[in-house]
C-alpha positions as a Markdown table, in Angstrom:
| # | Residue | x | y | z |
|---|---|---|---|---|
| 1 | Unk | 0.0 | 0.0 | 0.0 |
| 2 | Unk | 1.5 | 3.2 | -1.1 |
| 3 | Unk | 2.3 | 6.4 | 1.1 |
| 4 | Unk | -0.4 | 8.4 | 1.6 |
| 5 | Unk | -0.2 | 12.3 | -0.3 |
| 6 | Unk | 0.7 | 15.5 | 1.6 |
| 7 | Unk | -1.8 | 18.5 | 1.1 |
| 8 | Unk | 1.0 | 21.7 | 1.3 |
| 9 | Unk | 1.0 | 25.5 | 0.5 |
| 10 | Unk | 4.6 | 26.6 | 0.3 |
| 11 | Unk | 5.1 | 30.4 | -0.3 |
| 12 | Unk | 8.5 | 31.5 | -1.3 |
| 13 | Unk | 9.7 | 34.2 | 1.0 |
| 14 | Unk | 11.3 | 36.0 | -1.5 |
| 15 | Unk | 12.3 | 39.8 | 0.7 |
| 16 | Unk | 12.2 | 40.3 | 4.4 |
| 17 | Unk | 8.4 | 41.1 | 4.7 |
| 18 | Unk | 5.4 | 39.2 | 3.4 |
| 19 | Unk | 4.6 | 40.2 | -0.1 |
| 20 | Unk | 1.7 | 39.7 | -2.0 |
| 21 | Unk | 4.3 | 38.8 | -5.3 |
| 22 | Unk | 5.7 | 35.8 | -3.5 |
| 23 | Unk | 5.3 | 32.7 | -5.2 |
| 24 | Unk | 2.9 | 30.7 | -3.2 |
| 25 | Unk | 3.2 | 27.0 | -4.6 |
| 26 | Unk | 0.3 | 24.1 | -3.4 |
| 27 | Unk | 1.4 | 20.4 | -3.4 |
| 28 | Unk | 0.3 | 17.2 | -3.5 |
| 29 | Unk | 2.4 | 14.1 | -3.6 |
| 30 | Unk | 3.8 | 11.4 | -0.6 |
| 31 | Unk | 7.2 | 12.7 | -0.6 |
| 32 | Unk | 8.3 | 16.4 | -1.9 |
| 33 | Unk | 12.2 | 17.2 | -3.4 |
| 34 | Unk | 13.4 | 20.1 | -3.2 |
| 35 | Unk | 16.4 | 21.8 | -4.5 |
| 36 | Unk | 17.9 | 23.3 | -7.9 |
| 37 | Unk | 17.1 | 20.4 | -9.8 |
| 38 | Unk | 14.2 | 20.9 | -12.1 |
| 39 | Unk | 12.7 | 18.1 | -11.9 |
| 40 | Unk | 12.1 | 19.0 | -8.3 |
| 41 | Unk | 8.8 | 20.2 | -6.8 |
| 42 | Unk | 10.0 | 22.6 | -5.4 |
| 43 | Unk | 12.3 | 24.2 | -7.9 |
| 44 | Unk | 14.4 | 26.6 | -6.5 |
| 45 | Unk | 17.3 | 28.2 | -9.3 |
| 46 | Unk | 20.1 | 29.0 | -6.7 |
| 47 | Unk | 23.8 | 28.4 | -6.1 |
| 48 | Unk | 22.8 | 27.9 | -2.7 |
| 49 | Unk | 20.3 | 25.2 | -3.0 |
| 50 | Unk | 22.1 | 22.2 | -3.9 |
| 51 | Unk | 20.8 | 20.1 | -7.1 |
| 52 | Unk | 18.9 | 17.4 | -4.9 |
| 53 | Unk | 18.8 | 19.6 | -1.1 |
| 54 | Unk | 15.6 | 18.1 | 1.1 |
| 55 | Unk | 12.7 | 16.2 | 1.2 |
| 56 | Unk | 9.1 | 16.4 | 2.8 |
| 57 | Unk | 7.4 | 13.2 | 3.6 |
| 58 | Unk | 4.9 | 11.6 | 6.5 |
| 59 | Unk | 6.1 | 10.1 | 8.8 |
| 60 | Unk | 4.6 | 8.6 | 12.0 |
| 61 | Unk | 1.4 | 10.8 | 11.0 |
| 62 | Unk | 3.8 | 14.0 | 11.0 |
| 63 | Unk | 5.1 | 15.9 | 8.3 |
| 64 | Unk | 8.8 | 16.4 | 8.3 |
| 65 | Unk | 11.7 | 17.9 | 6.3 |
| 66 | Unk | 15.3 | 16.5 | 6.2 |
| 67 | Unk | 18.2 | 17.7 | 5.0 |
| 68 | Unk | 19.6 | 15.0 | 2.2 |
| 69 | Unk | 22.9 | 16.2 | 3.0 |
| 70 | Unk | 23.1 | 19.9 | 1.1 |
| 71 | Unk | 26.2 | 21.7 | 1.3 |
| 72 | Unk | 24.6 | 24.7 | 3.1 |
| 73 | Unk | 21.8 | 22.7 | 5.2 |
| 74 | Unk | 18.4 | 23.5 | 6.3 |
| 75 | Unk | 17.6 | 26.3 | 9.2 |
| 76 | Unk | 14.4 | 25.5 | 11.0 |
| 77 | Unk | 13.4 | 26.6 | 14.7 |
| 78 | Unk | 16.5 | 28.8 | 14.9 |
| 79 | Unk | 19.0 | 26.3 | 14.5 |
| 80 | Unk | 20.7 | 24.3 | 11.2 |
| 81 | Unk | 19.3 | 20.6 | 11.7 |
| 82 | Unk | 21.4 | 17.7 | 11.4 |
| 83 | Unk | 21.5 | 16.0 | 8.3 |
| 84 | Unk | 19.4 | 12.6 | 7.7 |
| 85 | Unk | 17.4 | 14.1 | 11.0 |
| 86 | Unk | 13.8 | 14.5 | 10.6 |
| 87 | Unk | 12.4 | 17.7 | 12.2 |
| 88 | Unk | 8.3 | 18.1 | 12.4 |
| 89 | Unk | 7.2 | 21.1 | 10.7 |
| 90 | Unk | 4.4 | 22.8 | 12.3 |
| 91 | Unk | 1.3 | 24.8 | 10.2 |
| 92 | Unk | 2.7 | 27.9 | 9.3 |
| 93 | Unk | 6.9 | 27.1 | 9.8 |
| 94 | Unk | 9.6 | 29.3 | 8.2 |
| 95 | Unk | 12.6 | 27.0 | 6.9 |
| 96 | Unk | 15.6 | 28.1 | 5.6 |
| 97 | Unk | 16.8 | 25.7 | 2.3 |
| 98 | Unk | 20.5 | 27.8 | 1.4 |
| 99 | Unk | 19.7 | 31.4 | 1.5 |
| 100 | Unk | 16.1 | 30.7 | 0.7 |
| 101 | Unk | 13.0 | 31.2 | 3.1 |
| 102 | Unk | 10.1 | 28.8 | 2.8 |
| 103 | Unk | 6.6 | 29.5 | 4.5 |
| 104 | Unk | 5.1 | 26.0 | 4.6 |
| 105 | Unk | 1.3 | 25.6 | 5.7 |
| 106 | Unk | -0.5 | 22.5 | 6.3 |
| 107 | Unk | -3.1 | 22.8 | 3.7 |
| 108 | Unk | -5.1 | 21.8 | 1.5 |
| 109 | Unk | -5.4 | 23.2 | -2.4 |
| 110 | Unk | -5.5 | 22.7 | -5.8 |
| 111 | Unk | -1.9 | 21.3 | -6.7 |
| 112 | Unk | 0.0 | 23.5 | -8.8 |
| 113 | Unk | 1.1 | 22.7 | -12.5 |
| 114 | Unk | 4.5 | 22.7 | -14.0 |
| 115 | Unk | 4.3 | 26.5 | -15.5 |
| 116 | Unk | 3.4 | 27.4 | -11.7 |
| 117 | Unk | 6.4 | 25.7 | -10.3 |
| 118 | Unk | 8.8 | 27.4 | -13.4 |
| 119 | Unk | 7.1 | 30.8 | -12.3 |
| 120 | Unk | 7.7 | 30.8 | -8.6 |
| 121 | Unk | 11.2 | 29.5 | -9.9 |
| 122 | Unk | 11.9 | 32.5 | -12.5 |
| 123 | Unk | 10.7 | 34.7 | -9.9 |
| 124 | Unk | 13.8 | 33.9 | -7.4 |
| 125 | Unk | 15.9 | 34.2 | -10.2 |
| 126 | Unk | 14.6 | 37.6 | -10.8 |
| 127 | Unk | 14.6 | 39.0 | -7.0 |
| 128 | Unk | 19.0 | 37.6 | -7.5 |
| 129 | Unk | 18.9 | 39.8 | -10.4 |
| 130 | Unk | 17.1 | 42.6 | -8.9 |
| 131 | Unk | 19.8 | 42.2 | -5.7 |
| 132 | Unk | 22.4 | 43.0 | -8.1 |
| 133 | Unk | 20.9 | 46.0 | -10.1 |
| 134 | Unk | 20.9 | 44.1 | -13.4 |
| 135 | Unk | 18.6 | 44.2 | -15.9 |
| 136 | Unk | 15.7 | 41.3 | -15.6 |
| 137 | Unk | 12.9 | 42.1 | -18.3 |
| 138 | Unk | 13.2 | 40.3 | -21.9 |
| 139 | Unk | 13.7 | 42.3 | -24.9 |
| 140 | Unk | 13.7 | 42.0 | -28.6 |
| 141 | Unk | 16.5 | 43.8 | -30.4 |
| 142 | Unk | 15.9 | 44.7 | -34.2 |
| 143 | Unk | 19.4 | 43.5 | -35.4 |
| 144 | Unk | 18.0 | 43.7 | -39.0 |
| 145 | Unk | 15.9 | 45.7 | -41.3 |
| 146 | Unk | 14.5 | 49.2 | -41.5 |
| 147 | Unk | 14.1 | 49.6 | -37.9 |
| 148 | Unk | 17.9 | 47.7 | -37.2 |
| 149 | Unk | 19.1 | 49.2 | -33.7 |
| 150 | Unk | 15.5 | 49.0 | -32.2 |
| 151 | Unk | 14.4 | 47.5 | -29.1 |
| 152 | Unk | 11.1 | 46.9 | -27.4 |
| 153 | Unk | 10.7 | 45.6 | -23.4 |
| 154 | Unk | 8.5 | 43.0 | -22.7 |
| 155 | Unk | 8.1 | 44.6 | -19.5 |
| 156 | Unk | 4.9 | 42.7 | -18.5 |
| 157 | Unk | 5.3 | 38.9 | -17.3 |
| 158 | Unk | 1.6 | 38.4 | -18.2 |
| 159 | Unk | 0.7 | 40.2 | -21.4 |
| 160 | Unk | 1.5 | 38.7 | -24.8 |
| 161 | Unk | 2.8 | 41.5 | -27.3 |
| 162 | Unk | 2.0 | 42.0 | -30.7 |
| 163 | Unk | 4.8 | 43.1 | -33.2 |
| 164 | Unk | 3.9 | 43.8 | -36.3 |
| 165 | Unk | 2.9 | 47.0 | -38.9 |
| 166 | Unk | -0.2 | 48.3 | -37.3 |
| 167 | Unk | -0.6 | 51.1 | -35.7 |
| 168 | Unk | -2.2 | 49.0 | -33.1 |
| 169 | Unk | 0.3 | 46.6 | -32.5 |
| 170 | Unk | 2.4 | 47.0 | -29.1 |
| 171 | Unk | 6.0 | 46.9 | -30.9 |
| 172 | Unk | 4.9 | 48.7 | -34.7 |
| 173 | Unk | 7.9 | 47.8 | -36.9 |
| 174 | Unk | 8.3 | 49.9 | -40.7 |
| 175 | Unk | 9.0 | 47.2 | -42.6 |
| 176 | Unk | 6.5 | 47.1 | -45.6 |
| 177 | Unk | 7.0 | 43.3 | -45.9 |
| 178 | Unk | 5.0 | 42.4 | -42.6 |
| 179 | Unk | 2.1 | 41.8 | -41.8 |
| 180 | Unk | -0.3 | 44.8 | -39.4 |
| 181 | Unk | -0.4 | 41.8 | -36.6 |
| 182 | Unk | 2.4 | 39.6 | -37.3 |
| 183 | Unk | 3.2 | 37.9 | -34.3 |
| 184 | Unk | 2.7 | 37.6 | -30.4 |
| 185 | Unk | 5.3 | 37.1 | -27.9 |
| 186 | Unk | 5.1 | 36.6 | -24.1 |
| 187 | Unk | 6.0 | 34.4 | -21.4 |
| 188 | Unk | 5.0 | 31.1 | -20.0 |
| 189 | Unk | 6.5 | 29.9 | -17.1 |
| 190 | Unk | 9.7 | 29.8 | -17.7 |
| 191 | Unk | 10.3 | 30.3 | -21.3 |
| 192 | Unk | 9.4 | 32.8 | -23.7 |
| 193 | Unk | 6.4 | 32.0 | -26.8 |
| 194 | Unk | 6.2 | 33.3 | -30.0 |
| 195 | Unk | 3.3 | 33.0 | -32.2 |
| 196 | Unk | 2.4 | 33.7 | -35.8 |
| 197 | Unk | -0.4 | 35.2 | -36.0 |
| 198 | Unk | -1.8 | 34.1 | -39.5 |
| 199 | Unk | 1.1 | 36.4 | -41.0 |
| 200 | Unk | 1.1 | 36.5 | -45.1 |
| 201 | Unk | 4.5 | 35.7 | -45.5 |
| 202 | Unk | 5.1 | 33.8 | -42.4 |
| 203 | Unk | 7.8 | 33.7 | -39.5 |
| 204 | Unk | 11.0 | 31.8 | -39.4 |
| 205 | Unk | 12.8 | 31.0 | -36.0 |
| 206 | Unk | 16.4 | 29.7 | -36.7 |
| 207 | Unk | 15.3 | 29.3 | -40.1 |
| 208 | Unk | 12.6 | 26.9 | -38.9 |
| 209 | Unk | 9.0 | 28.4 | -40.0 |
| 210 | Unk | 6.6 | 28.8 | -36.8 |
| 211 | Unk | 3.4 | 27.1 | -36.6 |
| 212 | Unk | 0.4 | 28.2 | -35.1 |
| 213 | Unk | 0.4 | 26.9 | -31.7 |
| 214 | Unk | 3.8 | 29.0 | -30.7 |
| 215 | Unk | 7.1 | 27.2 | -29.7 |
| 216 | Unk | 9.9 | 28.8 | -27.2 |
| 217 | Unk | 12.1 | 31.6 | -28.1 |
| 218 | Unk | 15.3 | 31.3 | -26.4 |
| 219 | Unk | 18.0 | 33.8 | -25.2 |
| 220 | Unk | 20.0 | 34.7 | -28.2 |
| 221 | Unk | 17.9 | 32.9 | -30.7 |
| 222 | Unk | 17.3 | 35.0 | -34.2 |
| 223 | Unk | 13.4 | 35.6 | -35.6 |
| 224 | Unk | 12.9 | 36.3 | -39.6 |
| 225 | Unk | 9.8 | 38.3 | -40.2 |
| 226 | Unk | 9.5 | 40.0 | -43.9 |
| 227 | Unk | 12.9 | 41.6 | -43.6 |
| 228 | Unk | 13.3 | 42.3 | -40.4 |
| 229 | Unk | 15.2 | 40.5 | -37.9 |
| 230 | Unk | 14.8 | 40.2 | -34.3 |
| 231 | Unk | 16.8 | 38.5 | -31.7 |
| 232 | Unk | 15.7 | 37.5 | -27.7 |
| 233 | Unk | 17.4 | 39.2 | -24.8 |
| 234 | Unk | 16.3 | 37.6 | -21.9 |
| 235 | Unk | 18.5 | 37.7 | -18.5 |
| 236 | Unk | 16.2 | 35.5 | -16.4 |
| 237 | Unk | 16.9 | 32.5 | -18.9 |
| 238 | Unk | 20.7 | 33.4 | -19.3 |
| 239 | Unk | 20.5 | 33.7 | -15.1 |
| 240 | Unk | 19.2 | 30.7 | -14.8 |
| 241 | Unk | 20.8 | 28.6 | -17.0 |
| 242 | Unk | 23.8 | 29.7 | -15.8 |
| 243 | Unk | 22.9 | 28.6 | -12.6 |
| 244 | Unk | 21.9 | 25.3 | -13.6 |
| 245 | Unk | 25.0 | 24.7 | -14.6 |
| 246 | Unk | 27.0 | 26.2 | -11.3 |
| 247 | Unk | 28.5 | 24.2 | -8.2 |
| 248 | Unk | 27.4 | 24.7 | -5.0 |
| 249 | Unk | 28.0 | 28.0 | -3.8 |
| 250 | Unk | 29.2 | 27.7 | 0.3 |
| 251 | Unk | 27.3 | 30.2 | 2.4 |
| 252 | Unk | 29.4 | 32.1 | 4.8 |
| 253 | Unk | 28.9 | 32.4 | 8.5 |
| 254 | Unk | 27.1 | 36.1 | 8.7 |
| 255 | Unk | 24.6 | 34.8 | 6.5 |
| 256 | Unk | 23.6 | 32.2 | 8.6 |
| 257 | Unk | 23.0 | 34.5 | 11.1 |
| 258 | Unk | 20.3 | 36.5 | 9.1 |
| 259 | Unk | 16.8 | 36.0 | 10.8 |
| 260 | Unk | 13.8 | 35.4 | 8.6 |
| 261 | Unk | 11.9 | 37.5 | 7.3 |
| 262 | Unk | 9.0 | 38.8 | 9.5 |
| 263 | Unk | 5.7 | 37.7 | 9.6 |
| 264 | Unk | 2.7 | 39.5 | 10.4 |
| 265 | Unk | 1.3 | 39.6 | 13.8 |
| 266 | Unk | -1.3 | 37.3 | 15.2 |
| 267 | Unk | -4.1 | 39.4 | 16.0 |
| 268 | Unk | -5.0 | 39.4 | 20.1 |
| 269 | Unk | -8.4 | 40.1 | 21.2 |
| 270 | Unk | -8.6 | 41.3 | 24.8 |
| 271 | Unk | -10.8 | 39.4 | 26.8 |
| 272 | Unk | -13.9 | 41.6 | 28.6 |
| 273 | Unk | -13.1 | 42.8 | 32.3 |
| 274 | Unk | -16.0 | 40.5 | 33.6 |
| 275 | Unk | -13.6 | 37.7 | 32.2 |
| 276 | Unk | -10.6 | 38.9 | 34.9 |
| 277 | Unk | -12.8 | 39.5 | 37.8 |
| 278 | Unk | -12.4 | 35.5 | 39.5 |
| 279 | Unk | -8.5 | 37.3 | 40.0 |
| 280 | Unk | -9.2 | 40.4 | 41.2 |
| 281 | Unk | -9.4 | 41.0 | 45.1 |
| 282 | Unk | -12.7 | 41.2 | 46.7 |
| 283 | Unk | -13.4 | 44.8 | 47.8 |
| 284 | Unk | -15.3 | 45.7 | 51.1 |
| 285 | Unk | -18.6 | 45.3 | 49.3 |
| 286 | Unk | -18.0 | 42.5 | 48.3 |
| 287 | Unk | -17.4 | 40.8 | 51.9 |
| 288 | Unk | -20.5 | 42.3 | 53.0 |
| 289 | Unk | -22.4 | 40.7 | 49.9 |
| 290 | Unk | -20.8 | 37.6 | 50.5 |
| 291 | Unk | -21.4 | 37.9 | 54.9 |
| 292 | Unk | -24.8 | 38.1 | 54.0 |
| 293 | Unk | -25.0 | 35.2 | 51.6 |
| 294 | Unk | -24.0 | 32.8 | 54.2 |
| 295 | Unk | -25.8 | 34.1 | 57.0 |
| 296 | Unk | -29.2 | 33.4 | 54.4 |
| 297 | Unk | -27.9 | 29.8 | 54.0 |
| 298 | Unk | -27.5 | 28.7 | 58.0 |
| 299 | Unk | -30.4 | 26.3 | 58.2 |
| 300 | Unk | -32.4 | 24.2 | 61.1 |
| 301 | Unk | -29.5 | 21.7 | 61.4 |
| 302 | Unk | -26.9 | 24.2 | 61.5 |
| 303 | Unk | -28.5 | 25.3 | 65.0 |
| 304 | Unk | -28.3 | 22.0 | 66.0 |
| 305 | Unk | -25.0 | 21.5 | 65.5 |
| 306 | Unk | -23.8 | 24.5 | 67.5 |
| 307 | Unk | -26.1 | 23.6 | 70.5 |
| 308 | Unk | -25.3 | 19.8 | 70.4 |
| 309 | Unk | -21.3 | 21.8 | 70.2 |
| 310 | Unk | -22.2 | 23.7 | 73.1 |
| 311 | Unk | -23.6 | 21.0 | 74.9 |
| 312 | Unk | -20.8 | 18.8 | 74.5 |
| 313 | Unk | -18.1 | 21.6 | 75.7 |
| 314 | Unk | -20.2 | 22.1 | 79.5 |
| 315 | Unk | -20.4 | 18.6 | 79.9 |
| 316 | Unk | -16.2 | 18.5 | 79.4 |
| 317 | Unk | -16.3 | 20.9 | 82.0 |
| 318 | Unk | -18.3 | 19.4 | 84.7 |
| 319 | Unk | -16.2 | 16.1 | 84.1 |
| 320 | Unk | -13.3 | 18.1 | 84.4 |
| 321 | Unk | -14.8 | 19.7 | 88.0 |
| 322 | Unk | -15.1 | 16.8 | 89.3 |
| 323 | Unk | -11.8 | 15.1 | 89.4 |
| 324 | Unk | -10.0 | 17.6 | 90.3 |
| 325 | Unk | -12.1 | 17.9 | 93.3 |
């Protein structure tokens, strides 16, 4: 009988407060992988992150993490955990995996897809980039044609653009030998698409001609449209294919010592006075109140009880008369 499936929401604490642009990733599977590897589930592009870092699995009816022996370990309840060791992660736990912070909730949600999983992953690579003050937005250069020493931004992860000789058209190119809407390009996940868009002459990528459906445009790869030529320039896939590539990079010590990031504040709701008033000392009112209480509740066999009382104490007495006389 197999291993039953984890129900996880994993945000990617990409800066040092919560952010609504963090990647928030939901998973389903028995055991999760993480590390630089794409073929992880949790894909995360870093020199920090070793290829294959740590797993999340079940185990005695607990979820836990462990460390599969990364070069730069796991930080979790303040303190790197052995490697092979199994730590319980509780609803709501920042981990550290290398130099990146993990928010993992216990939850349920519809599992992500692959171009999820390459999104969260382009966005670290873009926050690295953004650290560094380069450049992270894809762009087409016009390195041919009428228009040769152009360049448009594809500044919008989630727009397609249209290039072509319309007015209309989001990058409008003078080249008479195009069409008004010749083709579309944004991203998915992580790779940029181009599409013809029913062109007259058609569009030729490496000198292959492009179909209907779209196919990736990758860094540095030429486009032929009419007479025009355009090449991609796009830093996030050199970034991150550079990384791909990269050993292990060993953290040093102050960067272990870097808390997480901060998380917001539970909110406390102060209980009503009436709530406190079983701890607060009676005032003189009150003893009067409760004085009067009990002398309402002394009853017909009370009184008996202090005369029997009484009677019993003068009987001790007149014993005690008589022997020492």
């Amino acid at each position: 009988m197999g291993a039953a499936n984890m129900a996880l929401t994993v945000i990617l604490r990409l800066g040092q407060r919560p952010d609504e642009r963090d990647p928030i990733l939901m998973l389903d599977a028995p055991r999760i992988v993480i590390g630089r590897s794409a073929n992880c589930e949790i894909w995360l592009p870093d020199p920090s992150v070793s290829m294959r870092h740590a797993c999340i699995r079940r185990s005695k009816g607990k979820t836990v993490i462990i460390d599969e022996g990364s070069l730069n370990g796991i930080v979790a309840a303040g303190s790197r955990l052995p490697a092979q060791t199994p730590h319980t992660l509780r609803d709501g736990e920042l981990v550290r995996v290398g130099r990146v912070w993990l928010q993992i909730h216990l939850a349920a949600g519809v599992a992500s897809g692959p171009e999820q999983v390459e999104a969260a992953a382009m966005a670290l690579v873009e926050r690295a980039l953004e650290e560094d003050g380069d450049a992270t937005c894809p762009q087409l250069l016009v390195t041919e044609g009428p228009d040769e020493g152009g360049q448009f931004t594809l500044a919008e992860a989630e727009h397609d653009y249209t290039v072509g000789r319309s007015e209309g058209a989001d990058f409008v190119l003078a080249d008479e030998g195009i069409s008004r809407r010749h083709i579309s390009v944004g991203r998915a996940g992580a790779a940029i698409v181009v599409r013809d868009l029913g062109s007259k002459e058609g569009t030729w990528l490496q000198g292959v001609q492009l179909p209907r459906d779209g196919v990736p445009w990758e860094d540095g790869q030429s486009l032929a449209l009419g007479s025009t030529v355009l090449t991609l320039r796009d830093p996030l896939a050199g970034a991150l294919a550079e990384m791909m590539v990269a050993s292990d990079v060993k953290m040093g010590n102050s960067e272990y010592e870097l808390g997480p990031p901060t998380t917001p504040a539970p909110a406390v709701v102060a209980a009503p006075a009436a709530a406190h008033h079983e701890v607060e000392a009676p005032v003189e009112e009150d003893r009067r109140i409760l004085g009067a209480e009990l002398d309402e509740g002394i009853g017909g066999v009370d009184i008996a009880v202090v005369i029997l009382a009484f009677g019993l104490l003068a009987l001790s007495a007149i014993g005690l008369m008589f022997l020492l006389g």
